[in-house]
KEKE-3310 file (N, C-alpha, C; in steps of 0.2 Angstrom, whole numbers, plus 5000, padded with zeros to 4 digits):
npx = (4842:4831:4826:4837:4833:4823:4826:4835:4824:4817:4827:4829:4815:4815:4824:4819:4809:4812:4820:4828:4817:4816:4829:4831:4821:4827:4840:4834:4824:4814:4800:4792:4795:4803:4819:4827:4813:4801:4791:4778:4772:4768:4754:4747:4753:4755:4762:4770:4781:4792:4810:4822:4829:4824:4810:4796:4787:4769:4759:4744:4734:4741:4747:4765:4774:4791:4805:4800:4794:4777:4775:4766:4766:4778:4790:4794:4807:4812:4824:4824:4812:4814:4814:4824:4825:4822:4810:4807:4800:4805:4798:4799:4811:4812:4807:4818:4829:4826:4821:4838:4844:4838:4843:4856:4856:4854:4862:4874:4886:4884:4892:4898:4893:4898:4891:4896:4894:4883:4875:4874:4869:4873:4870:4877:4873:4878:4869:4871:4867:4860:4859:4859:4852:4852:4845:4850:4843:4848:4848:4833:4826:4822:4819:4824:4824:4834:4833:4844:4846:4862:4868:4857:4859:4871:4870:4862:4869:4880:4873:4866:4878:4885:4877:4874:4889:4900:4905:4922:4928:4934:4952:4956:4943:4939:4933:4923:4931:4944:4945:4942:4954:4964:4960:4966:4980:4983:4979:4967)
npy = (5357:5354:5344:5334:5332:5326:5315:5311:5307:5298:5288:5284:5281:5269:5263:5261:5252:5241:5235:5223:5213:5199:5195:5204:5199:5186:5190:5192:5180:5169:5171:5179:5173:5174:5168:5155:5154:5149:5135:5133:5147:5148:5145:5141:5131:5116:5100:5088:5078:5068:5068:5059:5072:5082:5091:5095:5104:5111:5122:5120:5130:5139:5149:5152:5164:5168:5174:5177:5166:5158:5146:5130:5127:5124:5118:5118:5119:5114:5115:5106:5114:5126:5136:5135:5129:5130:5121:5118:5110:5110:5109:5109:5109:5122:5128:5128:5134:5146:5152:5148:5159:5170:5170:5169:5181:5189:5185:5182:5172:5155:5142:5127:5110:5096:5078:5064:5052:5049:5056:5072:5089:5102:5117:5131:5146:5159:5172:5183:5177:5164:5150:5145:5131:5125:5109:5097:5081:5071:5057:5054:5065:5073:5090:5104:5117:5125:5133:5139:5143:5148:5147:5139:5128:5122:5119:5109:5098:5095:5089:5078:5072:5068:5058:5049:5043:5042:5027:5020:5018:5003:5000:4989:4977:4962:4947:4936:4926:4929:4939:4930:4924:4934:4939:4926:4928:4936:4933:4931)
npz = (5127:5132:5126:5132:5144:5140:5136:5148:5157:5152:5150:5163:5167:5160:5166:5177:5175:5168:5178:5189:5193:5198:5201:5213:5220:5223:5230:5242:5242:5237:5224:5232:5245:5258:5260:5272:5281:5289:5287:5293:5294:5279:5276:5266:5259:5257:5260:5251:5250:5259:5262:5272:5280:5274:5267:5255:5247:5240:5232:5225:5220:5213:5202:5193:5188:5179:5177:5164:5160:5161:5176:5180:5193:5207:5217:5234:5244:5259:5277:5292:5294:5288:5274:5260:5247:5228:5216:5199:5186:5170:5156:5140:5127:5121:5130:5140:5132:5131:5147:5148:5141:5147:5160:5157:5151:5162:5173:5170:5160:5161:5172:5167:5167:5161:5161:5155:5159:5164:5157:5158:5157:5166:5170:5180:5189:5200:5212:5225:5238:5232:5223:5204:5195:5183:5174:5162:5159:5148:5145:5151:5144:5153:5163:5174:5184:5198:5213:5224:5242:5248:5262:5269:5260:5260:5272:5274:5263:5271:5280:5275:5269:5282:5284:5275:5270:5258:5250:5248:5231:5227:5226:5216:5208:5216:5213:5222:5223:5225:5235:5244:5244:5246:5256:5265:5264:5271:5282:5287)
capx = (4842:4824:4828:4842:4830:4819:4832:4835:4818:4817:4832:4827:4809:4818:4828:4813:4803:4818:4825:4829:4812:4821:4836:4829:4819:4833:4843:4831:4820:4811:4794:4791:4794:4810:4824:4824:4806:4799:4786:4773:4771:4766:4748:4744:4759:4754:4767:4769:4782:4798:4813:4826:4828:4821:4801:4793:4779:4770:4753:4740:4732:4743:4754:4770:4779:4797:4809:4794:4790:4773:4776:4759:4769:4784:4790:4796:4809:4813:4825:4823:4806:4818:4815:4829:4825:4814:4811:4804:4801:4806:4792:4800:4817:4810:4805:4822:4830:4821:4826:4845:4846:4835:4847:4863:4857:4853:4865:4881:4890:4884:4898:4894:4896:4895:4892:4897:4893:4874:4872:4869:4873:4869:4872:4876:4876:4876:4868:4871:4868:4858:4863:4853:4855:4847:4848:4847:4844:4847:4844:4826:4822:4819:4824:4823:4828:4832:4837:4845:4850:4868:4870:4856:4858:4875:4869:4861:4872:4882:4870:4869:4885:4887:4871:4877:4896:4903:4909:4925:4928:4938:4956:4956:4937:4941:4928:4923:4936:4950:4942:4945:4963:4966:4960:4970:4984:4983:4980:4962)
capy = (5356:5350:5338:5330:5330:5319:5307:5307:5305:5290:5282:5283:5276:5263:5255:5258:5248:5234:5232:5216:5212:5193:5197:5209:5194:5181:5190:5191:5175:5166:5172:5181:5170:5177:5161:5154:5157:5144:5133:5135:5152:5147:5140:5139:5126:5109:5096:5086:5072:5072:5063:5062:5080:5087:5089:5096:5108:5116:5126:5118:5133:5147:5146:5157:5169:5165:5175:5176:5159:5153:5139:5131:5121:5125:5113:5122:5114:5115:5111:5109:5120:5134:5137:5136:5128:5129:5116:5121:5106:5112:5107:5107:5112:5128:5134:5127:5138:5154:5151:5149:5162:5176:5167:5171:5189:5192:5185:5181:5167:5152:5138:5121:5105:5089:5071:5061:5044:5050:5058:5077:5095:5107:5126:5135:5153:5162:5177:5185:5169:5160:5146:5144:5125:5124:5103:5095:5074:5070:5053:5052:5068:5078:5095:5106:5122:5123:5138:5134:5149:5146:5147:5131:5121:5119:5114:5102:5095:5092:5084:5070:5067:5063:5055:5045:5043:5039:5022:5023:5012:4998:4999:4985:4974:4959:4942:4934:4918:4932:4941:4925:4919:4940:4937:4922:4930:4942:4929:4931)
capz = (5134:5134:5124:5136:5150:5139:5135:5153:5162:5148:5153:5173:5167:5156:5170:5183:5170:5166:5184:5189:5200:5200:5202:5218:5223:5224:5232:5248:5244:5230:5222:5238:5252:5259:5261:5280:5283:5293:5283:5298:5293:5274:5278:5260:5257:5259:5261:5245:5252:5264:5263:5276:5284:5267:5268:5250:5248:5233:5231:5219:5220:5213:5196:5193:5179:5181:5170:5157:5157:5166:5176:5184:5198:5209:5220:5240:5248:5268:5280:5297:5294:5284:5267:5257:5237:5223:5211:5191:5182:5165:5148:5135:5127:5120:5137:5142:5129:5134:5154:5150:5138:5150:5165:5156:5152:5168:5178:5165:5157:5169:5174:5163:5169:5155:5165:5151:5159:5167:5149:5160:5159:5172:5169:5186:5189:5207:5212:5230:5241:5227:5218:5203:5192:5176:5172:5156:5158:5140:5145:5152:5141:5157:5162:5178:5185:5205:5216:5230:5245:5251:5268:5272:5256:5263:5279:5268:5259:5276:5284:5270:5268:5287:5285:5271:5268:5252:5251:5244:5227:5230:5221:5209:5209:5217:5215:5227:5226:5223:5241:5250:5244:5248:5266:5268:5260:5277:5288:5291)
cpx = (4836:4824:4833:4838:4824:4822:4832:4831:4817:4820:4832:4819:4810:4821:4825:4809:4806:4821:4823:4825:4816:4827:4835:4825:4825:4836:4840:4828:4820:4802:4790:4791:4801:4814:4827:4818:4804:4790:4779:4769:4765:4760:4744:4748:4758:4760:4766:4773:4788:4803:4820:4825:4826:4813:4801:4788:4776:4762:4750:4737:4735:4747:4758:4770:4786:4802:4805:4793:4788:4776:4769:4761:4774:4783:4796:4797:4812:4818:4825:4818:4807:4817:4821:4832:4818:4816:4806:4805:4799:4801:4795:4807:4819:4810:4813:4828:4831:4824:4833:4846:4844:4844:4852:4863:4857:4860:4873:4882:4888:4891:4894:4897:4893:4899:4891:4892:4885:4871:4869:4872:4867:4876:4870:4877:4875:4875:4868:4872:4864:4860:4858:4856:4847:4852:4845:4848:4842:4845:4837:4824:4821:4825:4821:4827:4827:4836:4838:4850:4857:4867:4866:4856:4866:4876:4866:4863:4879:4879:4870:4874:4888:4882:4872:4883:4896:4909:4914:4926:4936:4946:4958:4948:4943:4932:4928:4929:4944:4949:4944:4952:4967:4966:4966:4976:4987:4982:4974:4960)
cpy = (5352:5343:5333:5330:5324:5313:5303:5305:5299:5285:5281:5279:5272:5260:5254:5250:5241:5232:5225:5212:5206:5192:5200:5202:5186:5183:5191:5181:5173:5168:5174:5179:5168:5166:5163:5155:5150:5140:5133:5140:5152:5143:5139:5133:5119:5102:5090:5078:5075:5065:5062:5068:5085:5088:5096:5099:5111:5120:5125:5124:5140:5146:5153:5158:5169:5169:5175:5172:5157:5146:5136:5129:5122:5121:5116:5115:5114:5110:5111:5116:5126:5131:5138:5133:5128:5128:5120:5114:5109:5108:5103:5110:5120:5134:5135:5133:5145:5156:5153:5154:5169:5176:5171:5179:5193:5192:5180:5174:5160:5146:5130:5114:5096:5083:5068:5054:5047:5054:5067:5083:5099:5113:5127:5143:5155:5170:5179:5178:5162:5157:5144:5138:5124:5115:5100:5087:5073:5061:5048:5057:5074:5083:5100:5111:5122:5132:5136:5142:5143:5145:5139:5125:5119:5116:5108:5096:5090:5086:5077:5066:5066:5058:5046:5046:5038:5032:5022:5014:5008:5000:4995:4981:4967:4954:4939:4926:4923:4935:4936:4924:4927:4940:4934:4922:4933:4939:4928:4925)
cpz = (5136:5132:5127:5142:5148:5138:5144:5158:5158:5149:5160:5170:5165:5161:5179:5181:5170:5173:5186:5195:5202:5203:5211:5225:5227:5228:5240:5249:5237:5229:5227:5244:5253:5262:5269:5283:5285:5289:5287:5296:5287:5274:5273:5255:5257:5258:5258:5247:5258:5262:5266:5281:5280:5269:5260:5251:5242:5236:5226:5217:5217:5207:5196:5187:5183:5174:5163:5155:5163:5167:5180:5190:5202:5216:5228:5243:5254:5271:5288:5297:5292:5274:5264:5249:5235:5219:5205:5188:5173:5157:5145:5133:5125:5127:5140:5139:5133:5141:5153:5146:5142:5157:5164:5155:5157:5172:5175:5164:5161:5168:5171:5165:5165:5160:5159:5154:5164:5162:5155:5159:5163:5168:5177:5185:5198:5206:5219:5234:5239:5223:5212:5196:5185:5173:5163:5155:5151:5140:5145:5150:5148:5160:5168:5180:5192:5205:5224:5236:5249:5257:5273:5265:5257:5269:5276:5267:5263:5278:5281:5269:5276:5289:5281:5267:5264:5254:5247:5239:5229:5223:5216:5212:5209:5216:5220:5231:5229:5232:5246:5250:5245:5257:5270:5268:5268:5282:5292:5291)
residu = (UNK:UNK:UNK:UNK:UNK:UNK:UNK:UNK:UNK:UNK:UNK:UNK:UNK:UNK:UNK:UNK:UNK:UNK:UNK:UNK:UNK:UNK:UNK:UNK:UNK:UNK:UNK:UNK:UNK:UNK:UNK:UNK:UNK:UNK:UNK:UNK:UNK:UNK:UNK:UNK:UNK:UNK:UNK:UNK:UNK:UNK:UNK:UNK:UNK:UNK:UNK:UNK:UNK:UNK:UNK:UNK:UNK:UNK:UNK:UNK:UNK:UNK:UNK:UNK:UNK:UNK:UNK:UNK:UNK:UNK:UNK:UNK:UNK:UNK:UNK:UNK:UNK:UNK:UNK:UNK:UNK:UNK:UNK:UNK:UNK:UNK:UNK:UNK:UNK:UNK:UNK:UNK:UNK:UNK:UNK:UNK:UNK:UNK:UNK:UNK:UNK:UNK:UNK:UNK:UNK:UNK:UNK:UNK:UNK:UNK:UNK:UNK:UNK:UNK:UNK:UNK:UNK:UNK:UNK:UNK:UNK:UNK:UNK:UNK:UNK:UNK:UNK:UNK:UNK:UNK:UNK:UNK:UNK:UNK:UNK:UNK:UNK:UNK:UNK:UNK:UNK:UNK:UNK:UNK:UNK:UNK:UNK:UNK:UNK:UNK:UNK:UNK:UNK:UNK:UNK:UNK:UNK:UNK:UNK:UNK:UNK:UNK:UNK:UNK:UNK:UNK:UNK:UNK:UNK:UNK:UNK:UNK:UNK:UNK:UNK:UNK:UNK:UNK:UNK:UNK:UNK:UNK:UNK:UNK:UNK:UNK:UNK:UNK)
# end
């Protein structure tokens, strides 16, 4: 009997020890700073560039531990003065390793997506309302892990695409002599 009570106060201090602070973290915010938080509030943030309705922030002053891998840099990203991504610029492929392997134990098998003609995979996984993108440009060697909260990276990504609408590709490419004898074909 004693001995089953020490098995099980081990296995309660075992999965105090191992719980998933990240995991706990995501599901409110990112590295403390709950997602929607108004970047006003963050007067340690300094605003790095903006682009569009996006505005960028980081903290030269503070480095992370990230799934067991220091990072010195994390890249916060706002919309409409709401927090809702964070940027990891990934080293090396080792580190890169490390991340998708911690990633996948954490939070299972992620979803794979090979851009043949941009040379790029991305690994997705989702966690509660966090989308989290492990990239790998085999092209320019560079490599990045982003979290991104649901609810405004889809306002987001609205916003854009009514911002800038996809031009749709032409059905056959016409030249330009082909273009006119098409116009005049039509009667323009």
């Amino acid at each position: 009997m004693q001995r089953l009570k020490q098995l099980v106060y081990g296995l309660i201090i075992l999965a105090i020890v191992s719980s998933p602070s990240d995991a706990a973290d995501l599901k409110d915010g990112f590295l403390g700073i709950k997602w929607g938080t108004n970047i006003s509030t963050l007067t340690e943030y300094a605003k790095i560039w903006e682009k569009y309705n996006i505005s960028y922030y980081g903290n030269s002053k503070k480095s992370y531990s990230l799934f067991g891998v220091d990072t010195p840099y994390v890249i916060f990203a706002t919309y409409e003065d709401k927090f809702f991504a964070a940027y990891i610029q990934v080293e090396s492929i080792e580190v890169f390793s490390r991340l998708k392997k911690h990633i996948t134990q954490k939070y299972g098998f992620p979803q794979t997506t090979l851009e043949v003609q941009k040379q790029q995979t991305i690994y997705r996984w989702k966690y509660a309302d966090t989308k989290i993108k492990l990239k790998l440009y085999e092209k320019e060697g560079k490599m990045k892990l982003g979290f991104y909260y649901s609810p405004l990276s889809s306002k987001v990504n609205q916003a854009q695409r009514e911002a800038f609408p996809q031009v749709p590709k032409s059905v056959f490419p016409l030249n330009e002599q082909r273009q006119k004898q098409a116009l005049e074909l039509m009667g323009y």
